[in-house]
Structure formats: structure tokens, C-alpha cells
N, C-alpha and C positions, 0 to 999 in steps of 0.2 A: 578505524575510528576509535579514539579513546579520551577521554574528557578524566581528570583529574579534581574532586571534590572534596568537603568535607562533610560527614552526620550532624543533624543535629547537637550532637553531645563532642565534637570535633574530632570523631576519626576519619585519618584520609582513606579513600575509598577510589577505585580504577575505575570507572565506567569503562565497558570493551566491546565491538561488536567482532565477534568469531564464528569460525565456524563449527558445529559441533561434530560429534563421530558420525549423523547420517548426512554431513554435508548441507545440515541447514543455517544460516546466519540467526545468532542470537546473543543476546545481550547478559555481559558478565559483570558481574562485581567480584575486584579482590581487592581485599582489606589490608593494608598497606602494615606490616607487622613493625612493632617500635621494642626493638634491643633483638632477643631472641625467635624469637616468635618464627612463622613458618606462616608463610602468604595463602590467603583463605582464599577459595574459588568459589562462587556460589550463581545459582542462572536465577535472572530475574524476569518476574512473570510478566507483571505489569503493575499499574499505577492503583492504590487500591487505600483504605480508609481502614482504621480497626479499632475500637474501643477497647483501651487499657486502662487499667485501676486508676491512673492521674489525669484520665480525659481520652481524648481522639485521637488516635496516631493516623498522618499521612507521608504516605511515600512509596518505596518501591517497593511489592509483595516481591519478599525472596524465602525459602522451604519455612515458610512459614510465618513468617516474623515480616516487620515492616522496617526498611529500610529512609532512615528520613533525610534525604537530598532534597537539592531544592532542584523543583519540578521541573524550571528551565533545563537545567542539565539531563533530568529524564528524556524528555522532549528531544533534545539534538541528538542525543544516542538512537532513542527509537526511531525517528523520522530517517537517522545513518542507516540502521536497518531496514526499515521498510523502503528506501531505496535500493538496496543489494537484491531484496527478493523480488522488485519489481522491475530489477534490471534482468535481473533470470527470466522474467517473462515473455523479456524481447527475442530470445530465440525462435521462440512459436507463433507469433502473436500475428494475429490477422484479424480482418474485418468481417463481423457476423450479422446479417440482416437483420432488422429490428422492424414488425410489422404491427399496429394496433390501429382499429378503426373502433372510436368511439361517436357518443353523440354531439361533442365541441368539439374536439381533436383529432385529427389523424396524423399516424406519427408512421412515415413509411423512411426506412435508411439503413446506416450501419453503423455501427458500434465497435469497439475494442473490444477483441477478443475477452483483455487481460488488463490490469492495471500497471500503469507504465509509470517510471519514476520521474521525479520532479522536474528534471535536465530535460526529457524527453517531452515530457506533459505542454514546459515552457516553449517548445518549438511546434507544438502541434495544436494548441488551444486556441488560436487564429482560424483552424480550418473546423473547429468546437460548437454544439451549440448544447445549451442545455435543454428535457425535455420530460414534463411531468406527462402519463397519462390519466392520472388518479383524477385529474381533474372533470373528468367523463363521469356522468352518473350511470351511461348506460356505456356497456363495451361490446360494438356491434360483432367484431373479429381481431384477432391476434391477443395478446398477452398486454399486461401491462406492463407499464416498461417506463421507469424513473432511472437518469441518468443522461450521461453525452453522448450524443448521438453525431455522426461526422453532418459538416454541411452538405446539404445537396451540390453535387457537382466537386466535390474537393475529396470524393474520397483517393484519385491517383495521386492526390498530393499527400495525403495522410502516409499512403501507403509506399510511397518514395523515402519520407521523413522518417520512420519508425524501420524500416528497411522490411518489409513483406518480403519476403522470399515468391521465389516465381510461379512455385507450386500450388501455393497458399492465397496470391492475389487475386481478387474478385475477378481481375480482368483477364485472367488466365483461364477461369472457369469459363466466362462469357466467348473466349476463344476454343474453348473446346466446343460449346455448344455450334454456334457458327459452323464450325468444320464440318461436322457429321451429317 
């Protein structure tokens, strides 16, 4: 992913998402050098606000300093990353039981392990449901537990679509117990 911009003050700027030396995806800026100059590298942190002598700077914190692009371009780069890392997630990823009995709600299912990225999310948010338990005053058993939770009855289809390994599927466990 790389998006091509300009700063506030109109230097062109690379937006990049790479990988670093531990092999984690993260987001670059290099500064487009004009006659001699020697192309800057710098990792940018995140979206962040800072009061300087002429007023508020917003844009992208990088070592230090704010980098001023416009936010859209922040946005598609980060959103490029954070789908890389939650494509890494898909290796492992399986379904974890999610248990809470309150005094309005009871929330018994399973959950994603992991957060999975956009591409994946859109093929599985059909079998989705959303599920506060905070809305309990009183929490008779289990944890609380805000988030999506699979529907009842659709977790083999979750786990078809995200690709569960054989190991790792609920139904595999459920198969081991049967046997024994």
C-alpha cells in the first residue's frame, strides 16, 4: 500500500505500509527529496493533535513532530494496515465460548478468537450478531462480554468461511468428547 500526498506547507510525502525488522506491518513516511537531498524515512505513530506557537497542529505524530496530511490519506493507509495484521490472525483463529448470565440478558455462544479483516468480516457478518452484556445490573455468572458473538446455530458456517483448521474447530472438540 502506498498513497502519495502533500503537507500542509506542500512537501510531497510517501505514505507506505512495510514491514519492519520484527516482521510487523507498519506505516512509513518518506519525504520526497527535491534537487539533492537524500529520501527521509520516518514510522508514524498515529493521528494525534499538538499545540504549537501559531495555534494546533493536526496530523500524523512521527519522532516527534506532527506530520500535517489530510486525515483521509491517514485513514486508508492505517485501515491497509490494520488489515495486514488481521490477516495474520487468520492462521490461528477459532471460535471461543462466550458465557454471561445476567438479570435481563443471557449471552451463551462463541466469539472470534481474533479480529479478522475487512474482506473476511464482509463474508461472515451475516452469520454476526451484536451483544452488550453491561446492560445487566446484576451479573448472576460468567464475565461480561460487549461484542459479536456468532449466531446460534451458524457457528459451522463461521467456521467453514474463516477456514478453522480441524484442530481448532469446536466441532472437533465436541468429537473428541463423544468418542471417549
Amino acid at each position: 500500500m502506498e498513497i502519495l500526498t502533500r503537507t500542509a506547507t506542500g512537501t510531497q510525502v510517501r505514505l507506505t505500509v512495510e514491514l519492519d525488522r520484527h516482521s510487523i506491518h507498519q506505516v512509513y513516511a518518506y519525504f520526497i527529496p527535491s534537487g539533492e537531498e537524500v529520501e527521509k524515512k520516518f514510522l508514524c505513530n498515529c493521528w494525534g493533535r499538538r499545540k504549537a506557537s501559531d495555534g494546533i497542529r493536526e496530523g500524523i505524530v512521527l519522532s516527534g513532530h506532527i506530520l500535517e496530511v489530510s486525515r483521509a490519506d491517514w485513514l486508508k493507509v492505517f485501515f491497509a494496515r490494520e488489515d495486514l495484521h488481521a490477516r495474520e490472525n487468520l492462521k490461528d483463529i477459532h471460535l471461543v465460548r462466550i458465557f454471561s448470565h445476567g438479570n435481563r440478558l443471557k449471552i451463551d455462544g462463541y466469539t472470534l478468537s481474533a479480529r479478522v479483516d475487512r474482506e473476511t468480516w464482509k463474508r461472515i457478518s451475516p452469520f454476526m450478531e451484536e451483544v452488550d452484556s453491561s446492560v445487566n445490573e446484576v451479573l448472576h455468572e460468567g464475565d461480561h462480554f460487549v461484542g459479536w458473538i456468532v449466531k446460534a446455530g451458524m457457528e459451522r458456517q463461521v467456521e467453514e468461511t474463516i477456514g478453522v483448521s480441524a484442530e481448532n474447530s469446536i466441532f472437533a472438540e465436541e468429537t473428541e468428547y463423544s468418542e471417549k
